[in-house]
C-alpha positions in Angstrom: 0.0 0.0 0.0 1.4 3.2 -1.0 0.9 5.1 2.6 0.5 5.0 6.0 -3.4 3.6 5.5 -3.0 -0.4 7.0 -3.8 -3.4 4.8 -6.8 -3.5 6.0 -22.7 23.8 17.8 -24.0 23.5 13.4 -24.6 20.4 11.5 -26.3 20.9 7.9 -28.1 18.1 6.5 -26.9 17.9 2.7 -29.5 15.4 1.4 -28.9 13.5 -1.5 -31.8 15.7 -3.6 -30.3 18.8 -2.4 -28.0 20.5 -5.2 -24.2 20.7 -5.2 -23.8 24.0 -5.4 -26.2 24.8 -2.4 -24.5 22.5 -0.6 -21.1 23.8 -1.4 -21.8 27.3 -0.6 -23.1 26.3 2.4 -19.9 24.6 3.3 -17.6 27.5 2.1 -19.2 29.6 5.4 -19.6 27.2 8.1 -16.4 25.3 7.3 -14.2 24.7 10.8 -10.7 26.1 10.6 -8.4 23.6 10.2 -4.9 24.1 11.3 -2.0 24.5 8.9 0.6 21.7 9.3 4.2 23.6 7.8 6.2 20.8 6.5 9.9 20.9 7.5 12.5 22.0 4.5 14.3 19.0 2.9 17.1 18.0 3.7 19.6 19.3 1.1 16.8 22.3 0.1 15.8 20.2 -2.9 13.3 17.7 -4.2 14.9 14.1 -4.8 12.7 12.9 -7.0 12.0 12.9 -10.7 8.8 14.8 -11.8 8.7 13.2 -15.2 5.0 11.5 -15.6 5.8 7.7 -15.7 2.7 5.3 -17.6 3.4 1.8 -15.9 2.7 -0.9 -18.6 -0.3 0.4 -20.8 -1.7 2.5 -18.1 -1.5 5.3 -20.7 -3.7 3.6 -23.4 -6.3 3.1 -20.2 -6.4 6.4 -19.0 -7.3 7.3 -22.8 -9.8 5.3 -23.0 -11.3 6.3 -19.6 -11.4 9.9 -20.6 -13.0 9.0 -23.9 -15.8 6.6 -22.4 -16.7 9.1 -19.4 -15.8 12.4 -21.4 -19.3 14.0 -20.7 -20.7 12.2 -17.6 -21.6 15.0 -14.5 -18.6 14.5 -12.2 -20.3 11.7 -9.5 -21.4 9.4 -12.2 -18.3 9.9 -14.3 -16.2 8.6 -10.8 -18.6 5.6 -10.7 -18.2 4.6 -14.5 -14.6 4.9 -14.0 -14.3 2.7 -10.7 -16.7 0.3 -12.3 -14.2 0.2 -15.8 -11.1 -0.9 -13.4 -13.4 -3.9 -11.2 -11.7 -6.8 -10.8 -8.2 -5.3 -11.3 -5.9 -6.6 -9.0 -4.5 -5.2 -6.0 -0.7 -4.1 -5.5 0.5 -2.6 -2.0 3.4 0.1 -1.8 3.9 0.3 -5.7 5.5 3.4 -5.3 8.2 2.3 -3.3 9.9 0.2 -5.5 12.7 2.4 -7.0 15.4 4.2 -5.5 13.6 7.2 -6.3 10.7 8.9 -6.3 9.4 9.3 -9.4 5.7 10.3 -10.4 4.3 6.7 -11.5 0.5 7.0 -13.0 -0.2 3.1 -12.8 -3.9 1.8 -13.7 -2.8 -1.7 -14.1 -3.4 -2.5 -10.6 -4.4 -0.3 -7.2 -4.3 -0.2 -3.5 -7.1 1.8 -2.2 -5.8 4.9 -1.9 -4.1 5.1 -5.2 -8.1 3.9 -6.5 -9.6 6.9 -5.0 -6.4 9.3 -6.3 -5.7 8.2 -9.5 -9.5 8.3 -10.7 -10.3 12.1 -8.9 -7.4 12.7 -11.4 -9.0 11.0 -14.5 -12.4 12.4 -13.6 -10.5 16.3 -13.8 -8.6 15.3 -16.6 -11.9 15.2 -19.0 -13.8 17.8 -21.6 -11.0 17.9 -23.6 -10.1 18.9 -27.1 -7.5 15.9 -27.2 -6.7 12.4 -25.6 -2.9 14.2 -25.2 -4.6 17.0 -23.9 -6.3 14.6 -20.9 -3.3 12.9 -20.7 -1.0 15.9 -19.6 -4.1 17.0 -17.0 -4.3 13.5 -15.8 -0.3 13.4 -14.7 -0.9 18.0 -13.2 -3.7 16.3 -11.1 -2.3 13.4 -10.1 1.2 14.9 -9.0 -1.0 17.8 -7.6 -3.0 15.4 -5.5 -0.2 13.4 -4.6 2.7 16.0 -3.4 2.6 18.4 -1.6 3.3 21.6 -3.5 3.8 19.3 -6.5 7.2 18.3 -5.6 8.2 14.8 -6.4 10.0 13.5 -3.5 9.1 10.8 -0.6 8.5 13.5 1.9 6.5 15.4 0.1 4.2 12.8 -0.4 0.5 13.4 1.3 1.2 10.1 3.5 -1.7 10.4 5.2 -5.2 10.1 4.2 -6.9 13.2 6.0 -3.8 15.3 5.0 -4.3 14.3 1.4 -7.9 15.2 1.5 -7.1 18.9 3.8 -5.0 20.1 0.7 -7.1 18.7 -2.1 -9.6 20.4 -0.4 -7.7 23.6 -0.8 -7.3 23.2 -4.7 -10.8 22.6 -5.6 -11.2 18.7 -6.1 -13.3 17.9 -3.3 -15.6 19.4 0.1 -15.4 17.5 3.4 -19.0 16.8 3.9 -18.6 15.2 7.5 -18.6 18.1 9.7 -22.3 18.7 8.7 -23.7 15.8 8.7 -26.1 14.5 11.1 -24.3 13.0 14.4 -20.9 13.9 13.0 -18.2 13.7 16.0 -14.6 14.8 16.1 -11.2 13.9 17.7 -7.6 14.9 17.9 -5.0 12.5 16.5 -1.8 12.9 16.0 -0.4 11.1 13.2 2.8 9.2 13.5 2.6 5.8 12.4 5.6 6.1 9.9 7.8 7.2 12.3 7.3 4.8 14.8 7.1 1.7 12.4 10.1 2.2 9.6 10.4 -0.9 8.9 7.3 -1.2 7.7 8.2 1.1 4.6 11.4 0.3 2.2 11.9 4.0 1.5 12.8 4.5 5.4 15.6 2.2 5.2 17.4 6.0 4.2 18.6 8.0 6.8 17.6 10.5 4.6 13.9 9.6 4.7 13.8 8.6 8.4 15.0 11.9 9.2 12.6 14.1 7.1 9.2 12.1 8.2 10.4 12.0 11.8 11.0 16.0 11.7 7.3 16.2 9.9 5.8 13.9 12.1 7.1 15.4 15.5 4.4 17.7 15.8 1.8 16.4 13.1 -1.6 16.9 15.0 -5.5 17.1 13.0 -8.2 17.5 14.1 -10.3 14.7 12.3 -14.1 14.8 12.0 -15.8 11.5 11.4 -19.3 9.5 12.2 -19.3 7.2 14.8 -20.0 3.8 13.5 -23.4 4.0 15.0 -24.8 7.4 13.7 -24.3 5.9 10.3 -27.6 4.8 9.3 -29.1 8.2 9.7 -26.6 9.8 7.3 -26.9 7.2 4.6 -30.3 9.4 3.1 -27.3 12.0 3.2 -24.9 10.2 0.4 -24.6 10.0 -3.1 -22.8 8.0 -5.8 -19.2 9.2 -6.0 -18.9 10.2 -2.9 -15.6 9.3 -1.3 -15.7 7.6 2.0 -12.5 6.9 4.6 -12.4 4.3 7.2 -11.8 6.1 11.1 -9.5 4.0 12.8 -8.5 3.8 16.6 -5.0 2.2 15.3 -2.1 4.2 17.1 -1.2 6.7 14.9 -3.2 6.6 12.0 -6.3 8.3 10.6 -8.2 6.0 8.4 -7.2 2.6 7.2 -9.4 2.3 4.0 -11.2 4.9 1.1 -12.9 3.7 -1.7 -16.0 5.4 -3.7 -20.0 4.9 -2.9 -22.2 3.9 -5.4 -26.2 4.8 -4.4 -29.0 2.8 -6.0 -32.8 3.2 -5.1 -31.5 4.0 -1.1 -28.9 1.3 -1.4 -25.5 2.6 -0.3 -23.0 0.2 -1.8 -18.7 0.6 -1.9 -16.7 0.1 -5.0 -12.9 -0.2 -4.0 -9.3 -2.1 -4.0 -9.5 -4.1 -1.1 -6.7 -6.4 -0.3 -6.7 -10.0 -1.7 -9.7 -9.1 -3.8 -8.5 -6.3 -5.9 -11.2 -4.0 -7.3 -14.4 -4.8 -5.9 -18.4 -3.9 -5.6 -19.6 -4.4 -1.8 -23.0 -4.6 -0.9 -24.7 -2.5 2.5 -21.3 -0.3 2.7 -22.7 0.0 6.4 -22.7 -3.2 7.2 -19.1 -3.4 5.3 -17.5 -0.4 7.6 -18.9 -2.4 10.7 -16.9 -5.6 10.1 -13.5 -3.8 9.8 -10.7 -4.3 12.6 -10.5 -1.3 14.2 -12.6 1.1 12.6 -15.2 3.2 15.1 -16.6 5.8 12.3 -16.1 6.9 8.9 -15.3 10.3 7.0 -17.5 11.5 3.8 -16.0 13.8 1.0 -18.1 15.1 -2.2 -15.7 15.3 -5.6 -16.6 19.2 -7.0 -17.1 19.3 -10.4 -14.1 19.7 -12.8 -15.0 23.3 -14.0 -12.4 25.8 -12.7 -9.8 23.0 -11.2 -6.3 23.6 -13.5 -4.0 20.3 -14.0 -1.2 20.2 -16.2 2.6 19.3 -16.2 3.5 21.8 -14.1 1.0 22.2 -11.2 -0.5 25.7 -10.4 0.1 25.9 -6.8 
């Protein structure tokens, strides 16, 4: 798996008949400050990796011909199509740590769960167009936008941890943390510092280098992370749609979430589509009833994609 997510008073109801853009605007003025986490400098002053966009096997003939087949689709059904195009595609953990450098690898041969969710929010901004090279170069801005942290390519730069990944794609446009407002929504204070205190568990820490640079981030890293408890989630199913991106809450020392995938709603079914370990790319039934059966979890985190309109990806990202 590619981070630190393990193998396995206001609260606005957004129901699913309500519009996005009420909804959204809603969220832009009762949105809860969030604390800015400054990542250290790196060590030497300079990114280590190579930003060069990297197509693993024929990911780059599949990310054509996911562009092409969903080019027009609103944003939430364009995500399902997509996750639904890639079921049954096996699953690969840390495939980002296999070279001696970071480089920015666009792979949609096989996924863990978080490179799922990521890599298809980037296909889904990388459509409408004029040309397949045109998607393609948008597809590698948004996924090294998503990915890094100020776009630079390096292994601490990468947004290691779930809720930080979704805090700064947040910030660029791709998505709006629903959970805050939804009904029975809860909140804790976790400080994130699994990578630090397990570097064994990740080949890329075997570098001083590395070790040094995640221990400095992770010294003070502290969120706060909303999230609804495992048994106020029945009454904000109503609340979801199809696309919607959900995270696992886990109690797991140092961690945030341990599993993301997409939702897929269907006459008041709530349903998952995501890379689960040992089954690759898969469609779960009663995504409730799912969350519920998985070690450790005590609550889950919502997040609504925006629609592409307005969010820039390219070679060189904007921020």
């Amino acid at each position: 798996m590619r981070k630190p997510i393990l193998l396995l008073g206001l609260t606005v109801l957004v129901t699913a008949g309500a519009s996005f853009t009420a909804a959204h605007l809603l969220l832009r003025t009762t949105m809860p400050a969030t604390r800015t986490v400054v990542s250290p400098p790196l060590p030497g002053g300079v990114a280590l990796g190579d930003p060069t966009p990297r197509f693993v096997g024929d990911s780059r003939e599949k990310a054509m011909a996911a562009i092409d087949a969903t080019a027009w689709d609103r944003m939430n059904q364009g995500l399902i199509r997509l996750a639904r195009r890639f079921e049954g595609f096996p699953y690969k953990a840390f495939s980002l740590d296999g070279g001696e450098k970071e480089q920015l690898l666009l792979d949609l041969t096989h996924f863990d769960c978080f490179l799922f969710v990521e890599q298809l929010l980037a296909l889904a901004n990388s459509r409408k167009v004029d040309t397949l090279t045109e998607g393609l170069e948008r597809f590698a801005g948004h996924v090294r936008q998503l990915r890094y942290e100020k776009g630079e390519v390096d292994y601490c730069r990468r947004q290691h941890y779930f809720t930080r990944w979704a805090e700064a794609a947040e910030r660029n446009g791709y998505l709006v943390n629903l959970t805050p407002f939804l009904p029975g929504a809860a909140s804790r204070t976790v400080a994130l510092n699994y990578m630090s205190t397990h570097p064994g568990s990740y080949g890329p820490m075997k570098l001083e280098r590395n070790r040094r640079c995640i221990g400095e981030l992770e010294r003070n890293l502290v969120v706060n992370q909303p999230y609804i408890p495992l048994a106020a989630l029945p009454g904000v199913l109503p609340s979801l749609r199809t696309g919607d991106i959900f995270a696992l809450v886990t109690k797991v020392p140092g961690l945030d979430v341990t599993h993301v995938g997409f939702l897929e709603v269907n006459g008041g079914k709530v349903d998952a589509i995501h890379a689960v370990e040992g089954a690759g790319v898969k469609h779960s039934e009663n995504f409730a009833a799912y969350a519920a059966k998985v070690p450790d979890v005590i609550g889950v985190a919502i997040y609504r994609p925006r629609p592409n309109e307005g969010v820039v990806g390219s070679s060189k990202p904007h921020r």
